[in-house]
VEXDREN-2710 file (C-alpha; in Angstrom, 1 decimal):
% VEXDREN-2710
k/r/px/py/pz
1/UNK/34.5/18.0/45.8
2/UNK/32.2/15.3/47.6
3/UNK/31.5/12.1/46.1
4/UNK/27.7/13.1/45.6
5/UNK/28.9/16.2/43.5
6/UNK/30.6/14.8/41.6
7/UNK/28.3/12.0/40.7
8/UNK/26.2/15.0/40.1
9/UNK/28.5/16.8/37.7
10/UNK/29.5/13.8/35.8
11/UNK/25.5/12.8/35.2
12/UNK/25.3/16.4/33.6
13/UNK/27.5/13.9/30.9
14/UNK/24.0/12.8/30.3
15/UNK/22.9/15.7/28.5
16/UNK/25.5/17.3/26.6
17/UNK/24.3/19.3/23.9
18/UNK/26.9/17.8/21.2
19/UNK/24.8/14.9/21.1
20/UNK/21.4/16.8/19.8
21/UNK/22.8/16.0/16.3
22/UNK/23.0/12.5/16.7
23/UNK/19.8/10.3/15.4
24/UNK/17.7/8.0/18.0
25/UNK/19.5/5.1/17.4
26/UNK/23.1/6.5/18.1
27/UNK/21.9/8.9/20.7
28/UNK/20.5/6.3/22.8
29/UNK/23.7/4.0/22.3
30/UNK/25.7/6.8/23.2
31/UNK/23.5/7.7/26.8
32/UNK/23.3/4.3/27.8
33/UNK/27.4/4.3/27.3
34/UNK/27.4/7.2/29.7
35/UNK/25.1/5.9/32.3
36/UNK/26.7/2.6/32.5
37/UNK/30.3/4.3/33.4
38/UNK/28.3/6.6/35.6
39/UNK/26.6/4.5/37.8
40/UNK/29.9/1.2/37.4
41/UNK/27.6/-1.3/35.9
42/UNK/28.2/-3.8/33.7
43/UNK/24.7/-3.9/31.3
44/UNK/22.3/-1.1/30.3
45/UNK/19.4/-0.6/28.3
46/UNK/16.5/0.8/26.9
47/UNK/13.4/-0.4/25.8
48/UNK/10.7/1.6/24.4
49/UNK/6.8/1.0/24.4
50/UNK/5.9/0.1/20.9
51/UNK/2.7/2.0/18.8
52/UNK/0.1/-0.3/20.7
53/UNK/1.4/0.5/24.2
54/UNK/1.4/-3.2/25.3
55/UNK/4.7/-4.5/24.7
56/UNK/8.5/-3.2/25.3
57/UNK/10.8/-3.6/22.6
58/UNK/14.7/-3.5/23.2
59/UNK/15.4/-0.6/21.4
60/UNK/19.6/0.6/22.4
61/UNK/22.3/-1.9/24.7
62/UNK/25.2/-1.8/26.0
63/UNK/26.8/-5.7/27.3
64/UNK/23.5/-7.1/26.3
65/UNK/23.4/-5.8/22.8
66/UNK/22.1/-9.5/21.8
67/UNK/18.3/-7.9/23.4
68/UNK/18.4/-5.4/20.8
69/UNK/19.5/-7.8/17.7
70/UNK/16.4/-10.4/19.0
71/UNK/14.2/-8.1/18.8
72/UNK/13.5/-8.8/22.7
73/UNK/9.6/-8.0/23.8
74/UNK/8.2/-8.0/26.8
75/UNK/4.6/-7.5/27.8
76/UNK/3.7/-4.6/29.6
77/UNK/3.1/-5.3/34.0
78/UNK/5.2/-8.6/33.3
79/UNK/8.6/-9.5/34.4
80/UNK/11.7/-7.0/35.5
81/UNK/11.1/-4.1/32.7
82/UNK/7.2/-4.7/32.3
83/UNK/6.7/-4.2/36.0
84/UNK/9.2/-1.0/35.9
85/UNK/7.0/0.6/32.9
86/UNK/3.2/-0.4/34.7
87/UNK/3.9/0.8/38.2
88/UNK/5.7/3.8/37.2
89/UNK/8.7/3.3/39.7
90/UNK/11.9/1.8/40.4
91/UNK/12.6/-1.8/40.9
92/UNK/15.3/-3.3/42.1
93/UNK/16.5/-6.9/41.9
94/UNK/19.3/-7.9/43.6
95/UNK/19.7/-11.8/42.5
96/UNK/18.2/-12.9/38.5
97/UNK/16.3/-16.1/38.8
98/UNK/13.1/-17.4/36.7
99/UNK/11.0/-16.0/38.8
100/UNK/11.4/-12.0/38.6
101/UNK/12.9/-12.1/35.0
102/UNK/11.2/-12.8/31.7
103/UNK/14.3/-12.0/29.4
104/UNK/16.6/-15.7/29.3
105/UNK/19.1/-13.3/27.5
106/UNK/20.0/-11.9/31.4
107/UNK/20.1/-15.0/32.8
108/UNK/22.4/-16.2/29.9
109/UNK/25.0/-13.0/30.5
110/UNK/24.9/-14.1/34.1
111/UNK/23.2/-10.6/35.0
112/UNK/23.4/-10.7/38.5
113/UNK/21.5/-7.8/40.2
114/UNK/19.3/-5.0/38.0
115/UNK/17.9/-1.4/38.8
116/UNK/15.1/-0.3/36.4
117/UNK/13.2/2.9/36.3
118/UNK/10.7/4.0/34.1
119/UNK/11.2/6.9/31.2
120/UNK/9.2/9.1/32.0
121/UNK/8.0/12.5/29.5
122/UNK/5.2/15.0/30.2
123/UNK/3.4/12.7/32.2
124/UNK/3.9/9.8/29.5
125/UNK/5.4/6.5/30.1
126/UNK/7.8/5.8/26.7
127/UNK/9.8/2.6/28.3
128/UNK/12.0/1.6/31.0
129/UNK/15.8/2.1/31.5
130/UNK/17.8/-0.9/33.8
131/UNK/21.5/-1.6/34.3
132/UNK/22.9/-4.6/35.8
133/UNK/25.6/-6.1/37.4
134/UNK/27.4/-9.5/36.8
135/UNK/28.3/-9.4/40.0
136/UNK/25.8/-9.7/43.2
137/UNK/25.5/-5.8/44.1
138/UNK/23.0/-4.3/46.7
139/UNK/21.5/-0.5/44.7
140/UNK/20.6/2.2/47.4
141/UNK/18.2/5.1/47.3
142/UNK/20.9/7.0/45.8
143/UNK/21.9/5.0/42.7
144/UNK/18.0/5.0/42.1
145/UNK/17.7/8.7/42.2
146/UNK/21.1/9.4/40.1
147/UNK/19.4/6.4/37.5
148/UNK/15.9/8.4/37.6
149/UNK/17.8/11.5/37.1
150/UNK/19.7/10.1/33.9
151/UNK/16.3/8.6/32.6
152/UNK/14.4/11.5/32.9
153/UNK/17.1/13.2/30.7
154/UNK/16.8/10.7/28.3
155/UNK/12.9/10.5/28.0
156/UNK/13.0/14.3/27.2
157/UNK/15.7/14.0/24.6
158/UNK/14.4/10.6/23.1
159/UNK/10.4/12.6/23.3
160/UNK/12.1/15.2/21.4
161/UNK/13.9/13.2/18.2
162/UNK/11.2/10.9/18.1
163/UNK/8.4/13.3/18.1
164/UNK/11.0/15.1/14.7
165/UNK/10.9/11.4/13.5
166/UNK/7.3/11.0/13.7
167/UNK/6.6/13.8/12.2
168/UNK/8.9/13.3/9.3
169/UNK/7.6/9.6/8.7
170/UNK/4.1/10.9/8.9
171/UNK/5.1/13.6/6.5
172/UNK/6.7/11.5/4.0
173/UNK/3.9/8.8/4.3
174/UNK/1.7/11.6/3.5
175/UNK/3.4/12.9/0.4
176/UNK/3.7/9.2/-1.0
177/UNK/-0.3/8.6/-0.4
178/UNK/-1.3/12.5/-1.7
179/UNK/-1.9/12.5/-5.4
180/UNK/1.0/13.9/-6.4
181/UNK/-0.4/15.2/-10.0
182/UNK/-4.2/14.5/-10.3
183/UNK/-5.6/12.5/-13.5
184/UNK/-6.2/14.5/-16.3
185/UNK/-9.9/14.0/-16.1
186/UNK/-11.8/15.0/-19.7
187/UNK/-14.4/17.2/-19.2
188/UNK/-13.1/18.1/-15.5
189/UNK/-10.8/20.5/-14.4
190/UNK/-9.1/19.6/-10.7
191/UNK/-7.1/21.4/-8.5
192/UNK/-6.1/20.5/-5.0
193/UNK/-4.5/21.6/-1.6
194/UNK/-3.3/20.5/1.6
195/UNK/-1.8/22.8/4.3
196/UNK/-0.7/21.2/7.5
197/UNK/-1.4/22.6/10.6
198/UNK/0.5/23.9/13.7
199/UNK/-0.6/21.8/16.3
200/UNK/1.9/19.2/16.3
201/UNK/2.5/16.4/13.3
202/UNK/0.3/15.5/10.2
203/UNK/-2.9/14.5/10.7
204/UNK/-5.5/12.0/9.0
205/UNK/-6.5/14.6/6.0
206/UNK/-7.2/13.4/2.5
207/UNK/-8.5/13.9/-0.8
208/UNK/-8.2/11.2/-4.0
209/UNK/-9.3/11.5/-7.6
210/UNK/-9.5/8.5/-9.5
211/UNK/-11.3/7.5/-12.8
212/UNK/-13.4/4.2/-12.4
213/UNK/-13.7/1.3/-15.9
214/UNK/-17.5/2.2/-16.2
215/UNK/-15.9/5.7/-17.3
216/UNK/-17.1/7.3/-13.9
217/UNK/-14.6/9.6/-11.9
218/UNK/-14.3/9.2/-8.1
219/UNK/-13.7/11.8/-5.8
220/UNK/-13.2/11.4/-2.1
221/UNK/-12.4/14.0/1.0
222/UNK/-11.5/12.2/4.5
223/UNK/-10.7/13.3/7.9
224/UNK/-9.1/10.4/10.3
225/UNK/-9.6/11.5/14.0
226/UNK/-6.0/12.0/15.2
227/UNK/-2.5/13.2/14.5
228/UNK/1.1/12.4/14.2
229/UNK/2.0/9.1/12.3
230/UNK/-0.6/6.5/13.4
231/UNK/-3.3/9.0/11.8
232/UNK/-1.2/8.9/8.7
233/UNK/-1.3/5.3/8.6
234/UNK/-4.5/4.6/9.3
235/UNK/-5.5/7.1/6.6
236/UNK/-3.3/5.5/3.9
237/UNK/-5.0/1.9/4.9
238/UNK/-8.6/4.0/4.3
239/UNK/-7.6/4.9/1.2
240/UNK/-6.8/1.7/-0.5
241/UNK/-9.8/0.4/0.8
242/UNK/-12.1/2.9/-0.2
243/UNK/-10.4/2.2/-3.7
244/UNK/-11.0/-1.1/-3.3
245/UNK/-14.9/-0.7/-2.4
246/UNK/-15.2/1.7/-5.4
247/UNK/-14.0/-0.4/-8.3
248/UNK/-16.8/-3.3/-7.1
249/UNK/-19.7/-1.2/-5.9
250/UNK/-21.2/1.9/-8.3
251/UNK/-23.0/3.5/-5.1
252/UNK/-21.2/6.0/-3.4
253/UNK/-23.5/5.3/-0.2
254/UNK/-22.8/1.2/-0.6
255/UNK/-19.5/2.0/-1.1
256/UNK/-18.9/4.2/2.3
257/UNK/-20.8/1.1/4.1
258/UNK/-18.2/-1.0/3.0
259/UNK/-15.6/1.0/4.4
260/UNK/-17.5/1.5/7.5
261/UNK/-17.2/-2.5/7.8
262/UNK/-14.1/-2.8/7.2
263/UNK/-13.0/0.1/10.0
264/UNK/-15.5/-1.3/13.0
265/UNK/-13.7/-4.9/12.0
266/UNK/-9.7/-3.6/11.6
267/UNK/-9.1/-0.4/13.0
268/UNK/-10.3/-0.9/16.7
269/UNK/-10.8/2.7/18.0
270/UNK/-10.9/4.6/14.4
271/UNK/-13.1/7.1/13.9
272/UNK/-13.4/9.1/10.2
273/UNK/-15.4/11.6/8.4
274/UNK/-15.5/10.7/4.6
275/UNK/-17.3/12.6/1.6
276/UNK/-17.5/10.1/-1.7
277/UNK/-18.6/11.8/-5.0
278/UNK/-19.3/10.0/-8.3
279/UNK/-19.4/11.5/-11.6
280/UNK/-21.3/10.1/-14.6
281/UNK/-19.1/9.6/-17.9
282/UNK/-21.2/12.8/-19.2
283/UNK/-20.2/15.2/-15.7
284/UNK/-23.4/16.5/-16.3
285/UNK/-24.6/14.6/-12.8
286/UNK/-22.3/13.3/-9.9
287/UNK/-24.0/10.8/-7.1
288/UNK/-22.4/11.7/-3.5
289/UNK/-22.7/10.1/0.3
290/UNK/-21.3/11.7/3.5
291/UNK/-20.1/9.7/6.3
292/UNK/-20.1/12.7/9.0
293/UNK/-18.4/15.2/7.0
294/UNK/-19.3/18.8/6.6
295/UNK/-21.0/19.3/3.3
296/UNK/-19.9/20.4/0.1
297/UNK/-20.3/23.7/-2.3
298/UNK/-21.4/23.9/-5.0
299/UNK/-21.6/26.5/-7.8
300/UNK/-22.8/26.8/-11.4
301/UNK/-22.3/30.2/-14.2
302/UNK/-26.6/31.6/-13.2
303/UNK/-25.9/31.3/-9.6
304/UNK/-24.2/32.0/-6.0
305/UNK/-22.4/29.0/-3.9
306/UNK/-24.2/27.3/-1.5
307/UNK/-23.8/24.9/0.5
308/UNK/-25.4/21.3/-0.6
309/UNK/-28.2/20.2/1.4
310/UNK/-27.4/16.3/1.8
311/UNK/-27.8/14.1/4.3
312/UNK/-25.1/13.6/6.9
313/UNK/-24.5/10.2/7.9
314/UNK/-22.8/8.6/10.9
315/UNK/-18.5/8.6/10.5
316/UNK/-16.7/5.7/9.6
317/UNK/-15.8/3.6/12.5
318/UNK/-19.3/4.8/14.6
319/UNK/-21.6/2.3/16.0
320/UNK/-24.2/0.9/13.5
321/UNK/-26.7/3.3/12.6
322/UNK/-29.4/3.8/10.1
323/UNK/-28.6/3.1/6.5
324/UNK/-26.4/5.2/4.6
325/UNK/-27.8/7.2/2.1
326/UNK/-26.8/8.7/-1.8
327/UNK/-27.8/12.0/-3.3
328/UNK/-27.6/12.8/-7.2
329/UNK/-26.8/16.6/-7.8
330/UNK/-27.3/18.0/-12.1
331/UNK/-23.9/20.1/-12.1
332/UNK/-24.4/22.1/-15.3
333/UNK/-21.8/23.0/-17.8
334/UNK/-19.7/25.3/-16.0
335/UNK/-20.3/23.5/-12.9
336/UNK/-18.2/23.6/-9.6
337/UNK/-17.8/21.3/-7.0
338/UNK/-15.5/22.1/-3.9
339/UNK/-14.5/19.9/-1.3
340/UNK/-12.7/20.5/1.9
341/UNK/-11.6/19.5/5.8
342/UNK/-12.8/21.4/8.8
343/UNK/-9.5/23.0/9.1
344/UNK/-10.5/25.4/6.7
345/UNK/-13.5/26.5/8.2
346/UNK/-12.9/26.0/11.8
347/UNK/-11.3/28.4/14.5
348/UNK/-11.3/29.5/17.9
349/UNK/-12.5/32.4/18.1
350/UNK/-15.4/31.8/15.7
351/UNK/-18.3/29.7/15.1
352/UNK/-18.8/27.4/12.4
353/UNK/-21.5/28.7/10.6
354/UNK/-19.4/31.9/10.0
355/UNK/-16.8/29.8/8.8
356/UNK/-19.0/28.6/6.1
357/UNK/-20.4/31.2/5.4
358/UNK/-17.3/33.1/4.9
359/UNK/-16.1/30.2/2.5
360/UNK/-19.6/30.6/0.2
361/UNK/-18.6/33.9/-0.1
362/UNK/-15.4/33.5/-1.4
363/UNK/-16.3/30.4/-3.8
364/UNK/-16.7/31.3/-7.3
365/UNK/-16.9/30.0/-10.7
366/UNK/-13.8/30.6/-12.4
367/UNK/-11.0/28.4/-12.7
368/UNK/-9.9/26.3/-9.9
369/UNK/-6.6/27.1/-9.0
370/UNK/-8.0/30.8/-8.9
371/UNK/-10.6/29.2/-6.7
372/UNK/-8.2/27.3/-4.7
373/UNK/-5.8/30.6/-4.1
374/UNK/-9.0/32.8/-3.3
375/UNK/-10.4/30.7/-0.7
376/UNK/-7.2/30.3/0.9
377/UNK/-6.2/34.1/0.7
378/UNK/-9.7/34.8/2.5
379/UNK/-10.1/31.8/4.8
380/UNK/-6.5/31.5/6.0
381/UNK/-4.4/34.2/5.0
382/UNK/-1.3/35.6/7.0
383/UNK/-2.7/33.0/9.6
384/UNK/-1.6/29.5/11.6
385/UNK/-4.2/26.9/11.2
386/UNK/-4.0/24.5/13.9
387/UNK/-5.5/22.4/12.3
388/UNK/-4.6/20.2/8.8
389/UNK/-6.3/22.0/5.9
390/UNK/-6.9/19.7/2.7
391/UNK/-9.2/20.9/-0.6
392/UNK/-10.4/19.7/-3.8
393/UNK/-12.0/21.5/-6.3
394/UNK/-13.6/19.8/-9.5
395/UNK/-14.9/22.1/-12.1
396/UNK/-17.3/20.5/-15.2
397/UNK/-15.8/22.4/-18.4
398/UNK/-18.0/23.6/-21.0
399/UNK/-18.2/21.5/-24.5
400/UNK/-16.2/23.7/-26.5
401/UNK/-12.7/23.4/-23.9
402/UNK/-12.8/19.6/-23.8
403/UNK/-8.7/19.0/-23.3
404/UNK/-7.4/16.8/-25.7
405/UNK/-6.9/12.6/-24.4
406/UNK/-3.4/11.6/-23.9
407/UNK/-3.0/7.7/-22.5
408/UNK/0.0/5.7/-22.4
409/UNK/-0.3/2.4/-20.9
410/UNK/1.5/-0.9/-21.3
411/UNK/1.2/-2.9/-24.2
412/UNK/-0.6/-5.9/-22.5
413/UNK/-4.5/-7.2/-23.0
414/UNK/-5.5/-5.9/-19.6
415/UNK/-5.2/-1.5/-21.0
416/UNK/-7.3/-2.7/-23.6
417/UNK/-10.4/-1.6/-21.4
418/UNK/-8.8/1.2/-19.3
419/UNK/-8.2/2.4/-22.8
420/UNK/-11.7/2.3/-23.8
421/UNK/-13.3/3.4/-20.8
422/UNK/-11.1/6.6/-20.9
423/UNK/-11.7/6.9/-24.7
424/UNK/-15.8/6.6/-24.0
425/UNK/-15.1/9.4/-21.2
426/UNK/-14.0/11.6/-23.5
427/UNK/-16.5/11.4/-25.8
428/UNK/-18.9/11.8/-24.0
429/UNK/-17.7/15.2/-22.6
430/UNK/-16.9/15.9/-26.3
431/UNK/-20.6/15.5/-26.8
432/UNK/-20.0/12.6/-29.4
433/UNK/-23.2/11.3/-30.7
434/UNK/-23.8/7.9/-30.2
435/UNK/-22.9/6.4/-33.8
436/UNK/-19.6/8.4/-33.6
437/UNK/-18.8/7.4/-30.0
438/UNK/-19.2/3.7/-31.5
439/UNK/-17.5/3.8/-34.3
440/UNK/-14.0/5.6/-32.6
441/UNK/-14.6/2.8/-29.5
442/UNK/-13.9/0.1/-32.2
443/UNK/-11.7/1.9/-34.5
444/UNK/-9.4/2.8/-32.0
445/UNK/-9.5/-0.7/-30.0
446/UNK/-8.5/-2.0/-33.6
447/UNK/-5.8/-0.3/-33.4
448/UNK/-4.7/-0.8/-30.1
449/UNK/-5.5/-4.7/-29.9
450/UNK/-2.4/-4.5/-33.5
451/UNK/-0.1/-2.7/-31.1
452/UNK/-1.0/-5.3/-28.2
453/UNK/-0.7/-8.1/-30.2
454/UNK/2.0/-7.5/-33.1
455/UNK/4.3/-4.3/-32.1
456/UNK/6.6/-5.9/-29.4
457/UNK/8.5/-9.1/-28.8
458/UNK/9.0/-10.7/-25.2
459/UNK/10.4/-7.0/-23.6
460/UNK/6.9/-5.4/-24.5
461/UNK/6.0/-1.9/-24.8
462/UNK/3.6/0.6/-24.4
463/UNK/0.7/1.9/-26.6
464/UNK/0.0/5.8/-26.7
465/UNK/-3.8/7.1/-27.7
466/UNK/-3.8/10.6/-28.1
467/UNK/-8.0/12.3/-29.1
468/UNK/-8.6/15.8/-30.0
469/UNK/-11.6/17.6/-31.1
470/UNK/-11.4/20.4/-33.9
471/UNK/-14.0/21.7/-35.7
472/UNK/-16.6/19.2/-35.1
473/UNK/-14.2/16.3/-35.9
474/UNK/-12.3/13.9/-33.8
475/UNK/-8.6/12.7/-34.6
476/UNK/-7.2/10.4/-32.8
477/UNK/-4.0/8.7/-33.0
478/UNK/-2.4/5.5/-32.0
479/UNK/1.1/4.8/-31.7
480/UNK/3.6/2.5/-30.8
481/UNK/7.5/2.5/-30.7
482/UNK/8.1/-1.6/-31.9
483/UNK/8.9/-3.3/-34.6
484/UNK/5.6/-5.2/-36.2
485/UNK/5.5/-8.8/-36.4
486/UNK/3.4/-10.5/-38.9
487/UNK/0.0/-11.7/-38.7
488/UNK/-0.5/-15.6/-37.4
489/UNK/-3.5/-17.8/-38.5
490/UNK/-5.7/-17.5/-41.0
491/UNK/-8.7/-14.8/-41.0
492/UNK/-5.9/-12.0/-39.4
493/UNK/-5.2/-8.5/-40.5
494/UNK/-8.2/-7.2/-40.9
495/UNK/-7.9/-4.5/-38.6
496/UNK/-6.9/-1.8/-41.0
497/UNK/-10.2/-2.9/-43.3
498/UNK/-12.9/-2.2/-40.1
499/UNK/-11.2/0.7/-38.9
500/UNK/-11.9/2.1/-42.7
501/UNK/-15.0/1.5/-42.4
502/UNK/-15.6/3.2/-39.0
503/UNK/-13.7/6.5/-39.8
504/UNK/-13.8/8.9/-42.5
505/UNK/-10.0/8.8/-43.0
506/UNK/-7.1/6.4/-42.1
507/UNK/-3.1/7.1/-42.2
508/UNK/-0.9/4.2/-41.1
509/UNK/2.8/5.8/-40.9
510/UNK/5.2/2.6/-40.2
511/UNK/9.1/3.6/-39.2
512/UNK/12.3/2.5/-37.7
513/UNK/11.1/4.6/-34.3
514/UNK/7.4/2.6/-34.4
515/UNK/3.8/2.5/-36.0
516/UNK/1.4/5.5/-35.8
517/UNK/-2.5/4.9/-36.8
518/UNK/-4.1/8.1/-37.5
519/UNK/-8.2/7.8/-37.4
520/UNK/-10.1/10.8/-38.1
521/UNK/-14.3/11.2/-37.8
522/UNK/-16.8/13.9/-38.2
523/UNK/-19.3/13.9/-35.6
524/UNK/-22.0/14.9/-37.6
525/UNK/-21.7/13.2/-41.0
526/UNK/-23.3/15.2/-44.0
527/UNK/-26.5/13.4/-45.4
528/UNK/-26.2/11.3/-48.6
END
């Protein structure tokens, strides 16, 4: 056997399919291993291009494993490596000074001579692979093709399990930033999907429901231009933000220039479609603003769905434009309101306007995982979607099926008003009138200022508000799981006396397992 084929079968080393099972990290330790007994050098390594594409970061080693614990970088077209990567070919050095190398770490091994060549997958640059020599060596054309050889086997391998580990990042990121149960929302029903799509990793799909201290409810539908894990990212960054913007502005249009801002000013080269929906503590009217994003259907008990006619503004992320603008839509008992990505609606091999029009049809006003499960049995079916698919479905309830209020909070001053503004929600869908609603608002913040303030010790606690309506009356109950400390300072305990006053009937029931304030009130009182 000649000395070129067996350099030729011993490179085959290079890709031997018991390492598949191995993760980056070890794989790459484990080729560069290879390639330095292959080739008789002394040093190898990789370094891959990081997310922004400007720098390469020592990623595996072998004799210079101090690159990889330094966290070495070096700027893309600079240097040994940075050259390598920016010119696409092999470079050889055959003696390390100042001059041709950036990294002091070869100088300080007393790296001699270096061959680099770039890693190279489906036309992509991902880094560079060099070995060295502590002794002065002269590389030929052939130890530059053998090295080429080895690094193209590596790029596809490494494209491969980083590609699985971008898409499992991007997955998981996902999952943590999806609502994993949505907020029991009284007066609203919610149901949700997301279905990811075939082309290749997650995508920048989202939806968010989340209840505001002015007793409005926020929902929000987003597409981030993009795939894989950077989408992902970016999307999770959007969504805080949007949060953010929401809890300070009331205006669903104001709010989605806010974002906008923030995008052109931190995410250089972001682009996203964004629908933001508002609904008054009553559901009976919801205030929306669409930043590019395809518009919503609606539905109500007397007729069809249809699409909404609003007012398309310019994405997130676009140059300025025109000022954004808010629509306010009555949703009537009954109500529906569906929300969705253009995955759903968009294919191939037919235009968009039949893809809407095919989901009008199949919206109807029933209850919304039946919605959710129709839509998706007529839109998608037996089908691949190439494209992510995320929905949310928000249906106003009639009077008579307002779901009972469970909260549990920390015991702390700060629930005080989440507990009130989810209380006054309720109501309000309950169709309280307004002498009722005020007199349960103080009642039960009574009650749940005692807990706050007397229940626990240093460890603290939670409180736990539970309303219900039967019959035309509310009962609502407050309870805690402490041992009650006595009143300080004078003027104090006269909780128990105003909440008396408010309700029509009062049951403190004190235990070894806590404290339980019942509070019950009509909603109409009799006269006289």
């Amino acid at each position: 056997m000649s000395s070129g084929e067996d350099r030729l079968r011993r490179i085959e080393l290079v890709t031997d399919t018991a390492l598949a099972h191995l993760a980056v990290e070890d794989l790459l330790d484990e080729l560069l291993e290879r390639v330095r007994s292959l080739l008789h050098a002394d040093t190898a390594a990789v370094l891959l291009l990081d997310p922004s594409s400007t720098h390469l970061v020592a990623t595996a080693a072998r004799g210079i494993e101090e690159e990889v614990r330094q966290g070495v970088r070096i700027p893309l077209g600079q240097g040994f490596a940075g050259r390598i990567a920016a010119e696409r070919r092999p470079v050889v050095i055959e003696q390390v000074d100042h001059a041709n190398v950036l990294n002091p770490i070869l100088r300080e091994k007393a790296v001699r001579s270096l061959l680099g060549v770039p890693l190279i997958a489906e036309g992509t640059v991902l880094g560079v692979l060099h070995v060295g020599t502590l002794t002065t060596r002269t590389f030929v054309d052939e130890d530059a093709e053998l090295l080429q050889l080895a690094a193209d086997r590596i790029a596809s391998m490494t494209r491969t399990h980083l590609t699985e580990l971008d898409r499992a990042t991007a997955a998981a990121l996902q999952r943590s930033l999806m609502p994993g149960t949505l907020p029991a929302v009284p007066g609203l029903e919610l149901a949700a999907r997301y279905i990811p799509g075939d082309a290749g990793g997650l995508g920048g799909d989202w939806y968010d429901v989340f209840t505001l201290p002015s007793g409005r409810v926020g929902v929000v539908i987003g597409d981030v231009v993009g795939r894989g894990l950077q989408a992902a990212v970016v999307m999770g960054r959007l969504r805080s933000a949007l949060r953010a913007f929401a809890l300070e502005e009331d205006d669903p249009a104001e709010v989605l220039e806010r974002l906008d801002g923030n995008v052109q000013h931190f995410e250089d080269g972001v682009m996203a479609t964004v629908l933001y929906a508002v609904f008054e503590p009553s559901m009976e009217r919801l205030a929306l603003s669409t930043a590019g994003h395809l518009p919503p259907v609606v539905a109500s008990p007397s007729d069809h769905a249809a699409l909404l006619e609003v007012p398309v503004d310019l994405p997130v992320g676009v140059s300025v434009g025109p000022p954004r603008r808010t629509t306010v839509v009555d949703l009537p008992p009954g109500g529906l309101l569906f929300l969705y990505t253009d995955g759903l609606v968009e294919r191939r091999r037919r235009s968009l306007d039949v893809g809407l029009d095919l989901l009008t049809d199949a919206v109807t006003v029933d209850e919304v995982e039946t919605v959710c499960s129709t839509v998706l049995g007529r839109l998608v079916g037996s089908e691949h979607v190439t494209d992510d698919v995320a929905m949310l479905v928000a249906r106003r309830l009639p009077g008579e099926r307002v779901v009972p209020l469970d909260v549990v909070l920390p015991a702390v001053p700060r629930s005080l008003a989440e507990v009130r503004s989810a209380l006054r929600r309720w109501l309000v869908a309950a169709e309280a009138p307004a002498d009722a609603t005020a007199d349960l608002l103080v009642a039960c913040g009574e009650a749940c200022s005692n807990v706050v303030e007397h229940a626990y010790g240093p460890g603290g606690g939670t409180v736990a508000v539970r309303a219900v309506l039967e019959g035309g009356e509310v009962t609502a109950t407050v309870r805690d799981n402490g041992q009650w400390r006595s009143a300080r300072g004078e003027g104090r305990g006269r909780g128990t006396t105003l909440m008396r006053q408010c309700c029509d009937d009062v049951d403190v029931t004190t235990g070894v397992a806590g404290t339980t304030v019942t509070l019950r009130r009509r909603l109409v009182r009799e006269a006289g």
